[in-house]
C-alpha positions, -999 to +999 in steps of 0.1 A: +135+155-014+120+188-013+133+213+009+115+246-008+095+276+001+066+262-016+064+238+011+065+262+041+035+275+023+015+252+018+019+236+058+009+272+067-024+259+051-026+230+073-026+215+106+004+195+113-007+156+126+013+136+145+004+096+144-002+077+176+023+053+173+027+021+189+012-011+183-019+000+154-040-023+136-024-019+099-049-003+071-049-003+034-064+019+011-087-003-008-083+011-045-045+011-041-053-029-033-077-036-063-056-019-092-023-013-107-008+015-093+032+002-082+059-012-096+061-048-087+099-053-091+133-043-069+146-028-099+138+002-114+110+008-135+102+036-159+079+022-182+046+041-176+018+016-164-013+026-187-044+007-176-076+007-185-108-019-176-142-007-182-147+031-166-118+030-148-086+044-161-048+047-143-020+060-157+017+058-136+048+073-149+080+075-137+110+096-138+145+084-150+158+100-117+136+079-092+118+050-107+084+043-105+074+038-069+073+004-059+051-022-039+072-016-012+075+018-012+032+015-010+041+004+029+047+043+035+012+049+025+001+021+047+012+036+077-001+071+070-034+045+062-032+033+097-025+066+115-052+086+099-079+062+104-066+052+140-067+092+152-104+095+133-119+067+155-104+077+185-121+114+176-086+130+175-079+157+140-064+144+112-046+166+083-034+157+049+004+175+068+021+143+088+051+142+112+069+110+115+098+096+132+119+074+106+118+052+131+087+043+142+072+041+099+107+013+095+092-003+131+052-005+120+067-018+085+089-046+104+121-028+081+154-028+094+161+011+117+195+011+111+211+039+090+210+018+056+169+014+064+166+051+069+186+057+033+160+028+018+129+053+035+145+075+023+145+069-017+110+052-008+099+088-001+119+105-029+099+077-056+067+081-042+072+119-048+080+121-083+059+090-093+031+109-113-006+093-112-036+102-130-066+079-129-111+080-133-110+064-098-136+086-074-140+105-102-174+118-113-169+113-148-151+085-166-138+113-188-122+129-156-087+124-144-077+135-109-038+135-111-016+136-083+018+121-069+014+101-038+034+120-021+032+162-028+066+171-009+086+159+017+113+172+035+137+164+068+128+187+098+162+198+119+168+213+152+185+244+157+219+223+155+208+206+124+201+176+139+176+153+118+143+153+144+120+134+118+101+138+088+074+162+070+053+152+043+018+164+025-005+138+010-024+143-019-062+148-017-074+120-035-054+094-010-065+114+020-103+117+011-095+077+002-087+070+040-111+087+053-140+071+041-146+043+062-161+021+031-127+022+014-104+011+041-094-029+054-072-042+083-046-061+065-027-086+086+004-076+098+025-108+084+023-090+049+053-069+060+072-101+059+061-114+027+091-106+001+081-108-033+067-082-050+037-104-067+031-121-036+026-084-018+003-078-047-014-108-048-021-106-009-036-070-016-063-082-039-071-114-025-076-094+008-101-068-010-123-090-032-117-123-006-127-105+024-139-131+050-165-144+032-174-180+039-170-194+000-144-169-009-133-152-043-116-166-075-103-146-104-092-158-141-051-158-145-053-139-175-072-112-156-055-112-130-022-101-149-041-074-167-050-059-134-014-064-119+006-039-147+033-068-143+057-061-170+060-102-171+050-119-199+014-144-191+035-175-187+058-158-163+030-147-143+012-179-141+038-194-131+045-171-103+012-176-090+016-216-090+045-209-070+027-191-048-001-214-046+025-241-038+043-222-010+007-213+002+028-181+014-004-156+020-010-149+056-049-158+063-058-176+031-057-210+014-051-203-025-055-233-049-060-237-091-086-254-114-091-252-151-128-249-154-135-247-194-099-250-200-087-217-186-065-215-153-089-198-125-071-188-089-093-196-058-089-181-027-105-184+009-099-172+038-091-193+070-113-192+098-101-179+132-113-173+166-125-142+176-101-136+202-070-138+171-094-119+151-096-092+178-056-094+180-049-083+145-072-055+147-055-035+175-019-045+155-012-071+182+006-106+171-019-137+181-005-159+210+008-191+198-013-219+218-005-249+233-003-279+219 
């Protein structure tokens, strides 16, 4: 946690924004959804994820100290997602400087607000701070690497008792200009708080960017699948992960199944259809009614 004067400086340099609150259709960021930028285990990682497809380039280290910021950590950046892009449609400023209430991030995330789920926000903030990024993404150059943390400092702000009031923390540019854009931003349903497994998370994140709501949905090889994931587990691990998942048919929204066209396992994903008026319910952040039966 940083509690310098380089801080104080740099939010002289911006306006401070204060989220909405409430009940807020949940956005994601979608190039955090498509590649391998977290961690996808409870434990801690160090082991730099070093990634490269074509033009695009991604390269995550960790400190000792921290870890590597995790999947779950990623929720943070959700509802500073969710915030930013709820103020810019209602015409309200936004700034890359954002006050928050422990409280209401643990509530949109469906975490726990005791005092254990503040210490867990807590060390979610500290990792995404010191987890080091440097990728071609929005880049004009393949060449060029934008580095950042996702998190540039953080810090507790106190009354004049030294009471905790809530929390302070700049964003990086290259997530903030990210939100902004309309183009790369998706409502993700709001049951992906409750999934708990860090590939499922993932796997939900991708199959919501390239699956969308199209009618014949999306596939992708297994094998390419792990090489965009930066899983540290080996292939057959992975694989059979995602038959697990597959089995369990866990993700919120779709219907996942496997075939083995020219002898290589492919995953196959489409989304369920839903009524407009449950369609219009996610969006604003509201649970669907369960109907009748």
């Amino acid at each position: 946690m940083q509690r310098s004067a380089a801080f104080d400086q740099a939010s002289l340099q911006l306006d401070l924004f204060v989220g909405a609150g409430g009940d807020i259709a949940a956005r994601d960021a979608q190039d955090l959804m498509a590649w391998p930028f977290f961690s996808l285990a409870k434990r801690k990682r160090v082991r730099p994820i070093d990634f490269r497809m074509g033009e695009v380039a991604i390269l995550v280290e960790a400190t000792a100290e921290h870890g590597m910021a995790t999947i779950w950590d990623a929720d943070v950046l959700i509802w500073i997602a969710s915030q930013i892009v709820e103020a810019r449609d209602a015409g309200r400023p936004t700034s890359r400087l954002i006050a928050a209430t422990p409280h209401e991030i643990m509530r949109f995330t469906q975490r726990s607000t005791g005092k254990v789920g503040y210490e867990r926000l807590k060390a979610a903030l500290d990792r995404l701070q010191s987890t080091s990024i440097a990728t071609s993404i929005r880049q004009p150059s393949a060449r060029r690497r934008h580095r950042f943390s996702w998190i540039n400092e953080w810090r507790e702000r106190l009354d004049g008792r030294g009471r905790a009031m809530g929390i302070e923390m700049i964003i990086p540019d290259w997530f903030y200009e990210g939100v902004l854009d309309r183009a790369l931003v998706l409502t993700i349903d709001p049951a992906y708080f409750r999934l708990t497994g860090g590939l499922e998370r993932w796997l939900y994140r991708i199959v919501r960017k390239h699956g969308g709501r199209q009618k014949n949905g999306w596939s992708f090889d297994i094998e390419h699948l792990w090489l965009k994931s930066g899983s540290l587990s080996p292939l057959k691990r992975f694989a059979f992960e995602i038959r697990d998942i597959v089995q369990r048919q866990s993700l919120p929204g779709y219907t996942l199944s496997l075939d083995r066209p020219l002898g290589r396992e492919r995953l196959n994903f489409v989304a369920i259809p839903v009524d407009s008026f449950t369609a219009a319910m996610r969006r604003i952040g509201m649970r669907p009614v369960d109907k009748p039966v």
